[in-house]
VOLUMTI-614894 format. One line per 2 residues: number of its first residue (from 1); their letters; for each residue x, y, z of C-alpha. Coordinates in pm, 1 decimal. Layout:
BEGIN
NUM = a = X:Y:Z  ...
END
This chain:
BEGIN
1 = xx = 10199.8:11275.2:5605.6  10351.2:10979.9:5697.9
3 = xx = 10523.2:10931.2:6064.9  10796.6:10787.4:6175.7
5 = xx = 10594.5:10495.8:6366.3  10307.9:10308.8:6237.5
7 = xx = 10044.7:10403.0:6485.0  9766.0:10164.1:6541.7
9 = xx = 9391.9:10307.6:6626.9  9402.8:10491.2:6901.7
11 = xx = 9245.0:10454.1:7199.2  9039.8:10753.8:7335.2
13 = xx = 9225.9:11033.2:7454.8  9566.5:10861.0:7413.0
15 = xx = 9722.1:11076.4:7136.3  9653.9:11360.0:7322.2
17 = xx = 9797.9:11250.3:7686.6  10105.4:11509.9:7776.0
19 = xx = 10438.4:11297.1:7851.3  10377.7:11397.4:8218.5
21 = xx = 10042.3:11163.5:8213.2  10193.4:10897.8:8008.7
23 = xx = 10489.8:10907.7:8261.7  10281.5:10876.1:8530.3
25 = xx = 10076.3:10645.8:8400.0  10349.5:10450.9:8273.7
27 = xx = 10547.7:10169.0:8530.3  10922.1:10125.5:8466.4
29 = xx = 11054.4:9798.4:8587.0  11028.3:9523.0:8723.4
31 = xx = 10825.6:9519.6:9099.1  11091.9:9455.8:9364.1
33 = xx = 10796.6:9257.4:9499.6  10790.9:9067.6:9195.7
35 = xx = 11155.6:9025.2:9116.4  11181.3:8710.1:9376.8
37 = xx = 10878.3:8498.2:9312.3  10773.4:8253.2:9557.0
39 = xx = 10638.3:7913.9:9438.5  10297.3:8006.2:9421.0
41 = xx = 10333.4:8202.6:9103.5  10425.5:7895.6:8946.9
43 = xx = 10213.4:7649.8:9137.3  10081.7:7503.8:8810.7
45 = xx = 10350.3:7367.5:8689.9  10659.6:7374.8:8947.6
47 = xx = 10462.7:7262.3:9223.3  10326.4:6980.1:9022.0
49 = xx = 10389.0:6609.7:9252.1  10366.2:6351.0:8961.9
51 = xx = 10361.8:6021.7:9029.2  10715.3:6062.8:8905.3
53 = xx = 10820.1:6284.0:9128.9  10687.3:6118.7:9487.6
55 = xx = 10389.4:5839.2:9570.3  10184.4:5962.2:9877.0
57 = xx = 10088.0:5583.6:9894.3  10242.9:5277.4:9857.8
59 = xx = 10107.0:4921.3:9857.1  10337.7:4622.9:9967.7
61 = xx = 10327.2:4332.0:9668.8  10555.6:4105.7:9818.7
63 = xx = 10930.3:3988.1:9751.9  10947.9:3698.8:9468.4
65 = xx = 10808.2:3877.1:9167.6  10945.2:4150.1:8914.2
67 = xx = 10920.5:4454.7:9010.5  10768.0:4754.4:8847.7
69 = xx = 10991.4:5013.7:8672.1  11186.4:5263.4:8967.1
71 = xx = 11063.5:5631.0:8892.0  11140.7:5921.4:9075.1
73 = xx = 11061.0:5855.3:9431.0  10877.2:5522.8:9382.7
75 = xx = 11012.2:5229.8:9508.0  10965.7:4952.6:9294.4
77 = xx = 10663.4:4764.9:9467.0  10638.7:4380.5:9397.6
79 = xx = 10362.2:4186.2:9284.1  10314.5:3805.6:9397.5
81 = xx = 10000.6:3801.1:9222.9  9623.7:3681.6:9385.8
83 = xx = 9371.1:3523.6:9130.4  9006.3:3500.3:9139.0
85 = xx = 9046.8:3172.6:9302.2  9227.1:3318.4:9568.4
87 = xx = 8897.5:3577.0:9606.6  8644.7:3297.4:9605.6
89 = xx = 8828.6:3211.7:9963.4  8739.0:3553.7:10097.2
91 = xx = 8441.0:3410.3:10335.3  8661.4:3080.5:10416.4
93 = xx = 8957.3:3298.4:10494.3  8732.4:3541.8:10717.9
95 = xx = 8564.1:3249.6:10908.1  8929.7:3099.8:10955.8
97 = xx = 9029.7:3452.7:11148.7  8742.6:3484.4:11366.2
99 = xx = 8840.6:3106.4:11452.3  9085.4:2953.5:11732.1
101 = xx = 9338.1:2782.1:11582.2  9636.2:2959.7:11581.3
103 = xx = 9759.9:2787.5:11273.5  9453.7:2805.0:11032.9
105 = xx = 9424.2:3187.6:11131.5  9774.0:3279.2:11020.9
107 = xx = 9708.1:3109.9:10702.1  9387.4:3282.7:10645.6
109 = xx = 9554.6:3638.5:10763.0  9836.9:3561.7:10446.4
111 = xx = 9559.9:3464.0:10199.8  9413.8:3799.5:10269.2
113 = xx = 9701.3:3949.5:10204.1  9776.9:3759.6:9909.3
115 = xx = 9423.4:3949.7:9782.0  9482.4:4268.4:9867.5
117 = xx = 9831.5:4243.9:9705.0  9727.3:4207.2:9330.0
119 = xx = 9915.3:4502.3:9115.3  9581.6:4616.0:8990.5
121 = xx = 9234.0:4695.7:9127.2  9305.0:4508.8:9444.3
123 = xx = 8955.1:4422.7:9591.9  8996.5:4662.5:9892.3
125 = xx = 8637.7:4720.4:9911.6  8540.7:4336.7:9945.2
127 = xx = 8773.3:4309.4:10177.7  8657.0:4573.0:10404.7
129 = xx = 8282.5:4499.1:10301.6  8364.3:4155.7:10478.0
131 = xx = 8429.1:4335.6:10817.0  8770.0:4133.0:10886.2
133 = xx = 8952.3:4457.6:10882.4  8876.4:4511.2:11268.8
135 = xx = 8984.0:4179.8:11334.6  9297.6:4241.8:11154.4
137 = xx = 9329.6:4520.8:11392.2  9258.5:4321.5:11726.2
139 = xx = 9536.9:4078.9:11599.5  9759.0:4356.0:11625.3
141 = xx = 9623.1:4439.7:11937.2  9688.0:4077.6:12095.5
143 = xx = 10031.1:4036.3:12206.3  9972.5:3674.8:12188.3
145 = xx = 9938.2:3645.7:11850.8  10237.9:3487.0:11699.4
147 = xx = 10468.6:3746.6:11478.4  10436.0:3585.3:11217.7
149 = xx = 10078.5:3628.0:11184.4  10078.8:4040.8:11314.5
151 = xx = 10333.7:4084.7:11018.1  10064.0:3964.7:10770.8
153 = xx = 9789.4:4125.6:10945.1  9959.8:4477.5:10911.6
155 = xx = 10097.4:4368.7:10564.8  9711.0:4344.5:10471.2
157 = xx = 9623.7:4662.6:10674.8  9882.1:4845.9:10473.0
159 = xx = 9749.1:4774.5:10206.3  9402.9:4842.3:10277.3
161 = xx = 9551.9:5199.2:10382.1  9714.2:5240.0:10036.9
163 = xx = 9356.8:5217.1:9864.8  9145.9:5548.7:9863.3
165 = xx = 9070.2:5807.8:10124.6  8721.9:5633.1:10232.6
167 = xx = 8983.9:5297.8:10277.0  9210.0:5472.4:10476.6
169 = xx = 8948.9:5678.0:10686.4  8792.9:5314.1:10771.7
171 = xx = 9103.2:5212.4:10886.8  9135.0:5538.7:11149.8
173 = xx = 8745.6:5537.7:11225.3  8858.5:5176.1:11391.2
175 = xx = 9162.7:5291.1:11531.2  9465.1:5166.4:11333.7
177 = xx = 9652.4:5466.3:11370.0  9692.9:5364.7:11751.6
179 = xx = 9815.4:5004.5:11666.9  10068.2:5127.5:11426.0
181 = xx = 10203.7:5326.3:11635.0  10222.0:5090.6:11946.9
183 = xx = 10376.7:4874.6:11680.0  10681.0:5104.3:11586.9
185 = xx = 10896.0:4936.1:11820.4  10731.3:4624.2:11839.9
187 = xx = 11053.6:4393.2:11906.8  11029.3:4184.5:11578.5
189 = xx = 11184.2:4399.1:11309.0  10973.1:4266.8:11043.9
191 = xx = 10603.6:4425.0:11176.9  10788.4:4754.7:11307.5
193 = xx = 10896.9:4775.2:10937.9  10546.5:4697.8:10822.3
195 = xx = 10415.0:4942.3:11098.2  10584.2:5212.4:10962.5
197 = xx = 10476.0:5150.6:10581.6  10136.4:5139.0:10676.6
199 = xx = 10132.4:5463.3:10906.6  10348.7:5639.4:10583.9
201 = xx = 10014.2:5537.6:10392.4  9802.5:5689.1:10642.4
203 = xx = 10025.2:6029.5:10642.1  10036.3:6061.9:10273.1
205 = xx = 9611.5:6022.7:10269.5  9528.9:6340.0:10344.9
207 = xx = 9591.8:6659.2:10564.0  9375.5:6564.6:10851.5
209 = xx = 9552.7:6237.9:10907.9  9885.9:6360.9:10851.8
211 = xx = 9820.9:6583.7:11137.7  9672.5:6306.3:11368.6
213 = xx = 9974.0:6116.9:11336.9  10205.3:6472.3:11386.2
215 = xx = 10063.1:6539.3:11683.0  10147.3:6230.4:11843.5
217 = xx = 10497.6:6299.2:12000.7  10512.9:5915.6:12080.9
219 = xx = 10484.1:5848.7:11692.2  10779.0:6118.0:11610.3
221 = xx = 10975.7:5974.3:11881.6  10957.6:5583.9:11737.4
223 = xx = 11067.9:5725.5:11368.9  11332.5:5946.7:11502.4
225 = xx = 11510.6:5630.8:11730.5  11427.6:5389.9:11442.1
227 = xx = 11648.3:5600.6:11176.8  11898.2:5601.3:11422.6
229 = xx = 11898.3:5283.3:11530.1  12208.5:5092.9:11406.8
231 = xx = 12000.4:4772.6:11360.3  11812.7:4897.9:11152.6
233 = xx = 11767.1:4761.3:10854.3  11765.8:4963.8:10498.5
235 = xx = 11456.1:4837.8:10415.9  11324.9:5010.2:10758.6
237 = xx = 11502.8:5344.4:10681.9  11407.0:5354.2:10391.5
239 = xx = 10993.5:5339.0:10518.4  11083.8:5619.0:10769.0
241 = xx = 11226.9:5817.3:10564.7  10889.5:5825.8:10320.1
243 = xx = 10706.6:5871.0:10568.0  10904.4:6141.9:10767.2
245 = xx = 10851.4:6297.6:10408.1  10472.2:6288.2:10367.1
247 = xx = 10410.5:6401.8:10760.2  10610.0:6711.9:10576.5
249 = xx = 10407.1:6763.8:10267.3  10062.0:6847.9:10187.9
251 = xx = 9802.1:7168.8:10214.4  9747.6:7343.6:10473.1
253 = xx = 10085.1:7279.4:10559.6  10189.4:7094.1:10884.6
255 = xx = 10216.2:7225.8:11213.5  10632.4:7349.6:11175.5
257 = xx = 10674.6:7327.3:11540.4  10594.9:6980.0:11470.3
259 = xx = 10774.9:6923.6:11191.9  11083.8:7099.2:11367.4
261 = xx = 11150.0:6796.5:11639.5  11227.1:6599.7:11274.5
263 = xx = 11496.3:6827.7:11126.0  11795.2:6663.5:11273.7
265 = xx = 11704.0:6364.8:11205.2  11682.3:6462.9:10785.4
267 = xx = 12004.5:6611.5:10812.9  12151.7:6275.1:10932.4
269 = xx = 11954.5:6099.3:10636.2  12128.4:6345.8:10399.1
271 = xx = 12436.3:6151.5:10438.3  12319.5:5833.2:10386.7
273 = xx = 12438.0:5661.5:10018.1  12115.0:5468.9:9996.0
275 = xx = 11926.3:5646.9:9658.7  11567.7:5605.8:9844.1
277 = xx = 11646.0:5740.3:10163.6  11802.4:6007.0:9967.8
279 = xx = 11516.5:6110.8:9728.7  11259.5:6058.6:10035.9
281 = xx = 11452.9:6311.7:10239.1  11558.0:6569.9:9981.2
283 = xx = 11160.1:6569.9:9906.6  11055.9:6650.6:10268.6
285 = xx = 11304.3:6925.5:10289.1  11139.1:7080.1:9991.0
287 = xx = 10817.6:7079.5:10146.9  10971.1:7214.5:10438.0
289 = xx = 11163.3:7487.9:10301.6  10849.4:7602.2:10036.0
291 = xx = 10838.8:7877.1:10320.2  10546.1:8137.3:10334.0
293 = xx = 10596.4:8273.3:10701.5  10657.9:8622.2:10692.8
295 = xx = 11011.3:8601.9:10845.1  11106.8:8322.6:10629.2
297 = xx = 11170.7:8050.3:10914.1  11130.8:7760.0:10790.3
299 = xx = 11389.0:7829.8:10548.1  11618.3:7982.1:10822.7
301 = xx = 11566.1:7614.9:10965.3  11717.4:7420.4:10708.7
303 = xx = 11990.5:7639.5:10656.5  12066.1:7623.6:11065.7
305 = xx = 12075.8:7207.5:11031.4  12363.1:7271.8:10818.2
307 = xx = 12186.0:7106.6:10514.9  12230.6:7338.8:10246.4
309 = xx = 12617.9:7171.7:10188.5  12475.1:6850.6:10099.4
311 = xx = 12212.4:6964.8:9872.5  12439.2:7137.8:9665.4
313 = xx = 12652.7:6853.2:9666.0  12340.8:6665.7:9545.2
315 = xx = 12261.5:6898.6:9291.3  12528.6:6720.8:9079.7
317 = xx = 12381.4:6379.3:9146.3  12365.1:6101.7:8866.8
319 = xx = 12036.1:6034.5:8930.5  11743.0:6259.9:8847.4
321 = xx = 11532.9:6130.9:9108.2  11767.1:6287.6:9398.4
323 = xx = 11888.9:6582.6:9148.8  11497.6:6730.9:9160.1
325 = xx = 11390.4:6750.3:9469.8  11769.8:6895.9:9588.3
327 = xx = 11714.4:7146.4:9299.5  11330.9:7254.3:9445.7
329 = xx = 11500.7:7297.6:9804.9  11761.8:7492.0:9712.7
331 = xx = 11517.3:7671.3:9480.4  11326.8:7767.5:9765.4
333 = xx = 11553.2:7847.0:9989.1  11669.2:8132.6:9736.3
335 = xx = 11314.3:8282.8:9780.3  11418.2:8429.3:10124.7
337 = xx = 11599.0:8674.8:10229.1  11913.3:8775.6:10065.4
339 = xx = 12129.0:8682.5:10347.0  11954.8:8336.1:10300.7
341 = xx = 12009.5:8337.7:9910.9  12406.7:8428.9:9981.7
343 = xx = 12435.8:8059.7:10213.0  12364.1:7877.0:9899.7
345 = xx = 12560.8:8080.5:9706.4  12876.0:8043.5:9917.0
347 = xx = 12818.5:7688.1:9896.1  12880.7:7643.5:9544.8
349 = xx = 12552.8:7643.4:9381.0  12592.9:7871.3:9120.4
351 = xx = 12869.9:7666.4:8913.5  12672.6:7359.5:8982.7
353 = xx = 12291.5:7532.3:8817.9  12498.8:7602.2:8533.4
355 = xx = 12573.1:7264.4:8447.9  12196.0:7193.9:8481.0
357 = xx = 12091.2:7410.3:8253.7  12190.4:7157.8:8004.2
359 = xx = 12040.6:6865.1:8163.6  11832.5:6633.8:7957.0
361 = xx = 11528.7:6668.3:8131.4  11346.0:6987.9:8060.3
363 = xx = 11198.9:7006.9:8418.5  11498.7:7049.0:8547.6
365 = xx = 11612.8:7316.6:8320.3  11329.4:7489.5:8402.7
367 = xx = 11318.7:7449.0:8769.5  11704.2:7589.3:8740.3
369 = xx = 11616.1:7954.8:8545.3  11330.3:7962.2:8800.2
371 = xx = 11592.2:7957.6:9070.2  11859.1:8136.3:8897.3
373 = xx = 11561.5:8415.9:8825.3  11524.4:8461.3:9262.7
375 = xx = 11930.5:8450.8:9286.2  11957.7:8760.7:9012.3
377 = xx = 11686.2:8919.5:9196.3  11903.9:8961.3:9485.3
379 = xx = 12164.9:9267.4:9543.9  12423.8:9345.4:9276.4
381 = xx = 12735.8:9110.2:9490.7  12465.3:8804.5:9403.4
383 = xx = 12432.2:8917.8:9032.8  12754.9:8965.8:9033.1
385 = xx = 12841.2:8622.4:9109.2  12606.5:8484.6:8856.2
387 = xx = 12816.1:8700.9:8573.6  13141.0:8587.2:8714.2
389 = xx = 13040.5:8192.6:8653.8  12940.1:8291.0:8314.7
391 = xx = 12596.9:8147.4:8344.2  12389.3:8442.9:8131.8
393 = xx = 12515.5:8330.0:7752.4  12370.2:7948.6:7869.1
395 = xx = 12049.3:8169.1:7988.3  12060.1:8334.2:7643.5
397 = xx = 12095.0:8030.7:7440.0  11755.6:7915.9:7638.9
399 = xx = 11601.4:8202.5:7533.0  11694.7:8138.2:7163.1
401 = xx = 11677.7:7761.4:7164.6  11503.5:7641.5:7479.8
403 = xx = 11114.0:7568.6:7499.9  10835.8:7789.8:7599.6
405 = xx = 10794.6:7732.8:7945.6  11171.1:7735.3:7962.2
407 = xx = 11195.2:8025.0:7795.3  10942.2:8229.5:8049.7
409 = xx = 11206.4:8097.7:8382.9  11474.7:8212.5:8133.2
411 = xx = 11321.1:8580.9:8075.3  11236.3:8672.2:8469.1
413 = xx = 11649.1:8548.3:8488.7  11780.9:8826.2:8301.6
415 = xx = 11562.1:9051.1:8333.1  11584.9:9053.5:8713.9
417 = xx = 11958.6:9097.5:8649.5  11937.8:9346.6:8425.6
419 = xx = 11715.6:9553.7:8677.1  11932.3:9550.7:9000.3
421 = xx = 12237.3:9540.7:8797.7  12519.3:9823.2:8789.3
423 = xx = 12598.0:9999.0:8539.9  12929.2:9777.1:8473.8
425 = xx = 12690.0:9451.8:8517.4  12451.0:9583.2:8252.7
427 = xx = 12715.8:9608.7:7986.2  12807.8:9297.9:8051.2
429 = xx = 12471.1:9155.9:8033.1  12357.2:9333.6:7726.8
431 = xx = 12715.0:9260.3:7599.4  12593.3:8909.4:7565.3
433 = xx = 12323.7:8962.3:7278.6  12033.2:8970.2:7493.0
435 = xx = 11833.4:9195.9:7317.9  11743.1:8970.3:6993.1
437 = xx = 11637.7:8686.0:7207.2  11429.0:8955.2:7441.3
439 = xx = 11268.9:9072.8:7119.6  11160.4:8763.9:6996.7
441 = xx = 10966.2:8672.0:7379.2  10734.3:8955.9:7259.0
443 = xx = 10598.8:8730.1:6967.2  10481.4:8477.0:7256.4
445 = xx = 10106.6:8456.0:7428.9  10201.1:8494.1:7757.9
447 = xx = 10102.5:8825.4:7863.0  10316.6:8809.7:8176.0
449 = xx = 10677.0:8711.7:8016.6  10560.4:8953.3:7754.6
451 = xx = 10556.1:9263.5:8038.0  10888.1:9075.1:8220.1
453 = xx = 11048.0:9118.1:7842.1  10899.6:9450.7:7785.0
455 = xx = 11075.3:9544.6:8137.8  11405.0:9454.0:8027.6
457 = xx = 11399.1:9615.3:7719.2  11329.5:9908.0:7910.7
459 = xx = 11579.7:9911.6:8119.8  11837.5:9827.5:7831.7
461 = xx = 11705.5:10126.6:7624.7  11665.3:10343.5:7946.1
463 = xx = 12042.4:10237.5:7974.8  12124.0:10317.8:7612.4
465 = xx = 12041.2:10665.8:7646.7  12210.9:10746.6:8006.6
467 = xx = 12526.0:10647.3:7815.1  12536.3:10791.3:7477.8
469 = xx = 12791.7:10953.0:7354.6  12644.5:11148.8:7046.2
471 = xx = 12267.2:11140.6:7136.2  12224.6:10836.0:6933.9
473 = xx = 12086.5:10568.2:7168.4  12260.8:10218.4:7041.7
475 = xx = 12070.6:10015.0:7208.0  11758.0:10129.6:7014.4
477 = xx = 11910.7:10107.1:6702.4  12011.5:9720.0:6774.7
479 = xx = 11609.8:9683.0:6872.3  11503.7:9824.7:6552.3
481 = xx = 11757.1:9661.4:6305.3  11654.8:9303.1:6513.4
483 = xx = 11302.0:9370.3:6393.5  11227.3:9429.6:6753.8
485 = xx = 11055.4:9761.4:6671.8  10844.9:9564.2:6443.3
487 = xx = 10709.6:9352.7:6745.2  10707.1:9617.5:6975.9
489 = xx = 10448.6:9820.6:6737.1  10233.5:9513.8:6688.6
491 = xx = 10175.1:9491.0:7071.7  10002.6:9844.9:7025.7
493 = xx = 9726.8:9629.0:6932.7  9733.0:9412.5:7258.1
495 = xx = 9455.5:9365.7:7492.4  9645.4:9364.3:7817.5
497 = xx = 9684.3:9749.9:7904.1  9995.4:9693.5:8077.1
499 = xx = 10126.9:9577.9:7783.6  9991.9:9869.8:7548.2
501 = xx = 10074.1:10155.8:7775.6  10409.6:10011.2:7804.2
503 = xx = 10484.4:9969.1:7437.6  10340.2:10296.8:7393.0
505 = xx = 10594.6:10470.3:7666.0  10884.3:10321.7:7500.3
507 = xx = 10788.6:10438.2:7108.2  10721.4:10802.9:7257.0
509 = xx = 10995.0:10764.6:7449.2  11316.5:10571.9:7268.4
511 = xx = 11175.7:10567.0:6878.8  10988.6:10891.3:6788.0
513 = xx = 11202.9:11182.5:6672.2  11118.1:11527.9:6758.9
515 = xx = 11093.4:11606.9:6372.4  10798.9:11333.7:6414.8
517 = xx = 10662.6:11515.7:6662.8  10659.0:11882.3:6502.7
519 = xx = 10499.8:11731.8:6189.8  10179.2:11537.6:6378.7
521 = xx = 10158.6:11879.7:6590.2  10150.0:12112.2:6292.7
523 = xx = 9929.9:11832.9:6097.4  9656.2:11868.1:6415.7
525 = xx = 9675.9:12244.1:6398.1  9345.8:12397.4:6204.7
527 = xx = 9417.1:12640.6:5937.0  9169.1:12836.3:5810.8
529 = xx = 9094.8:12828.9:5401.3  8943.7:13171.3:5339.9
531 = xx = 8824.9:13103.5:5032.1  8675.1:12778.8:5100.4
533 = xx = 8561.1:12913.2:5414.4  8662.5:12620.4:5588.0
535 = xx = 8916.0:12490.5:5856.3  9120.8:12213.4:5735.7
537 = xx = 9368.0:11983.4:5980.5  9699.8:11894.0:5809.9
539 = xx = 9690.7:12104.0:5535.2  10001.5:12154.3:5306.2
541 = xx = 9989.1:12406.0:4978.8  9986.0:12273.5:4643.7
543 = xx = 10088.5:12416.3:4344.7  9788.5:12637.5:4190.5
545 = xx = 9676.3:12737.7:4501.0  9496.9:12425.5:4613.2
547 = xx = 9554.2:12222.6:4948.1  9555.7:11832.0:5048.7
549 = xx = 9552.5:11664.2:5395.3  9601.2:11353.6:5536.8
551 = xx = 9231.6:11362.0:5669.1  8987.8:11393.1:5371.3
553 = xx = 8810.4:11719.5:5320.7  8784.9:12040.8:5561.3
555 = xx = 8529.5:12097.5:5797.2  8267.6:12409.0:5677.4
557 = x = 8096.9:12633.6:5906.7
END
């Protein structure tokens, strides 16, 4: 006999499992737990910081030279350049700081920096091996040192802070972080903008000394009055705003009540037109609103400084560099609750995630289904929405057309809809041609997408047969004559359990007939050959008397 289905080997015990146990053992849908995924699901990739995406450190080059190419966050840093004559002065430079005259010790403090400013493999460590670093530090510390020369001196300490972590640990074991501080309002503009570069370096080091600096209200304080200072320069703002951003980032994350005394002050700097400030600030409130409190209040935060608005607005940006980090903060946001998720919605998100499903950059496409995946994992008003902007044929066409990891964002979108949708919503949904480009995620190596895909086929088949009209299930006919029965069999012979039990449920379930099933019952039944003497399984009479099965000879007692 030959059935319906190509079965692969079984595994033990499965043929014989009653449809009770295979229902039972046998999980429909996708996990309401699962259906809004925080960021740590996708840590690998989403949560990624590139150099493109935001420096943790910057190094001060000068202001007469070319500049290096503007990515992302990064500012483009200057090089004035420092040769090795310039580092065969070290020792005269250090003796001419530990001298008295005024003159000679400013110039020594600016050929320092000149060293430490080279674009690459500045000679930090020579620097520090020569001990002037503490004397940089009591220059600072002498308020009758001329400005001049404390500008240079932090200059060169900034710079020594944008080196490694052992650099910048050096620099705290000797008590910088105090002087750059004190120096946030120092009265010449110049050092308090050079103060808060090199404190932004010592912030974006590591965890520990991001928290030093966070617990020091006095330090808050200075950045807060500085970004709202009108004299201010741009230049200034610009530092604060970095460095607002990296006492926001980083694991464990920062103390929020902390980081709460700040949020006013990033609203404000979401309505500056200045492209750094902008990037700097959209990429602390992504840090802040990457929310894994139980009550989601760090998200509740940003929504109560009235930013959400302005990201949206932002999410339509020219420039990539302010478009990503928008896109992660709104992304997050739509991982709380769905009152939360409905804010950005009213706000006009939706229409503008379309559009950037077609961006250029594939990052962005993909950071877009993963946020469009949370908002169709809301209630059926929120999917509802996302039909009404016409956004699941561009979701489709990813699926088709887009690449793998785009693809994966792509699959958790509709398939979320499709499982909290309405009956009306599902039409519409499957209306679309969703279920060749579902099919074809089965063929992939993720085992994950594969069960999200699996999931929604499910619930399009399990849909299918609520709604016939003549017992014929329509929806399994379109899987079948997309060669998506094909695929579906071939999992059979998948490692991943999940997977197999599931592909097994729906071929029981949507694809074998009951004729099937009558045939491989009376094929297992033994019937006795009297005149052989034997019991044969799936025995059929032949003409002359004689008997064939499917299983080789009979078994004799």
């Amino acid at each position: 006999w030959k059935p319906h289905i190509n079965l692969p080997p079984q595994r033990p015990n499965e043929m014989f499992r009653s449809k009770e146990q295979r229902q039972r053992s046998f999980k429909k849908g996708i996990d309401v737990d699962d259906a809004r995924r925080r960021r740590d699901e996708i840590a690998i990739n989403l949560r990624k910081k590139s150099r493109e995406e935001q420096l943790q450190k910057r190094r001060n080059r000068g202001a007469n030279a070319k500049s290096v190419d503007n990515k992302e966050n990064s500012r483009g840093n200057i090089n004035t350049g420092a040769n090795n004559a310039d580092l065969r002065k070290l020792p005269d430079f250090v003796r001419a700081v530990r001298g008295s005259d005024a003159n000679l010790r400013h110039e020594a403090v600016a050929g320092i920096r000149k060293i430490l400013s080279v674009e690459k493999m500045p000679p930090i460590q020579q620097v520090l091996n020569t001990g002037v670093a503490m004397d940089l530090i009591n220059i600072l510390r002498d308020n009758r040192t001329m400005s001049k020369t404390q500008f240079e001196a932090c200059w060169a300490l900034t710079n020594i802070a944008s080196g490694t972590s052992a650099d910048t640990a050096a620099l705290v074991k000797m008590g910088a972080v105090d002087v750059f501080i004190a120096h946030l309002r120092n009265n010449d503009p110049t050092v308090r903008e050079q103060a808060v570069w090199a404190l932004g370096n010592v912030c974006g080091d590591s965890s520990t000394h991001r928290d030093m600096v966070l617990k020091r209200d006095d330090a808050l304080k200075a950045l807060v009055d500085l970004c709202n200072h009108n004299g201010s320069n741009i230049t200034t703002i610009r530092n604060c705003a970095w460095t607002l951003s990296n006492l926001c980032r980083g694991k464990p994350k920062p103390n929020f009540t902390q980081i709460r005394k700040i949020l006013p002050t990033l609203r404000m700097l979401l309505t500056s037109q200045d492209k750094d400030v902008l990037t700097d600030t959209c990429w602390a409130l992504s840090y802040v609103s990457d929310d894994s409190t139980d009550n989601n209040e760090q998200i509740q935060a940003v929504i109560d400084m009235g930013c959400i608005p302005l990201l949206v607005r932002y999410l339509r940006s020219s420039e990539p560099s302010i478009q990503t980090p928008a896109l992660r903060t709104i992304g997050n946001v739509v991982t709380g609750s769905d009152q939360q998720t409905q804010v950005v919605i009213t706000n006009g998100a939706i229409p503008a995630l379309r559009e950037l499903l077609r961006h250029s950059k594939k990052s962005i496409r993909k950071e877009t289904c993963w946020t469009l995946s949370n908002i169709t994992a809301g209630n059926r008003s929120q999917i509802e929405c996302v039909l009404k902007q016409n956004v699941i044929p561009d979701l489709v066409h990813i699926l088709s057309h887009g690449e793998h990891d785009v693809q994966k964002e792509a699959t958790w979108a509709i398939a979320n809809a499709l499982s909290g949708g309405s009956k009306q919503q599902l039409d519409e949904i499957i209306g679309h041609a969703v279920i060749g480009p579902l099919c074809n995620i089965l063929t992939g190596v993720d085992a994950r997408v594969i069960i999200v895909a699996l999931d929604a086929l499910i619930k399009i088949l399990e849909h299918g047969a609520k709604n016939s009209y003549d017992s014929t299930n329509r929806y399994a006919d379109e899987v079948e004559s997309c060669g998506g029965l094909d695929k579906i069999e071939e999992l059979q012979r998948h490692d991943n359990e999940d997977i197999y039990e599931k592909v097994v449920s729906i071929i029981k379930t949507y694809f074998e007939t009951e004729d099937d099933d009558e045939d491989v019952g009376a094929n297992l039944n033994p019937v006795l050959n009297e005149n052989a003497n034997q019991f044969a399984f799936g025995t059929s009479t032949a003409v002359g008397g004689g008997s064939s099965n499917g299983f080789g000879q009979g078994f004799t007692f």
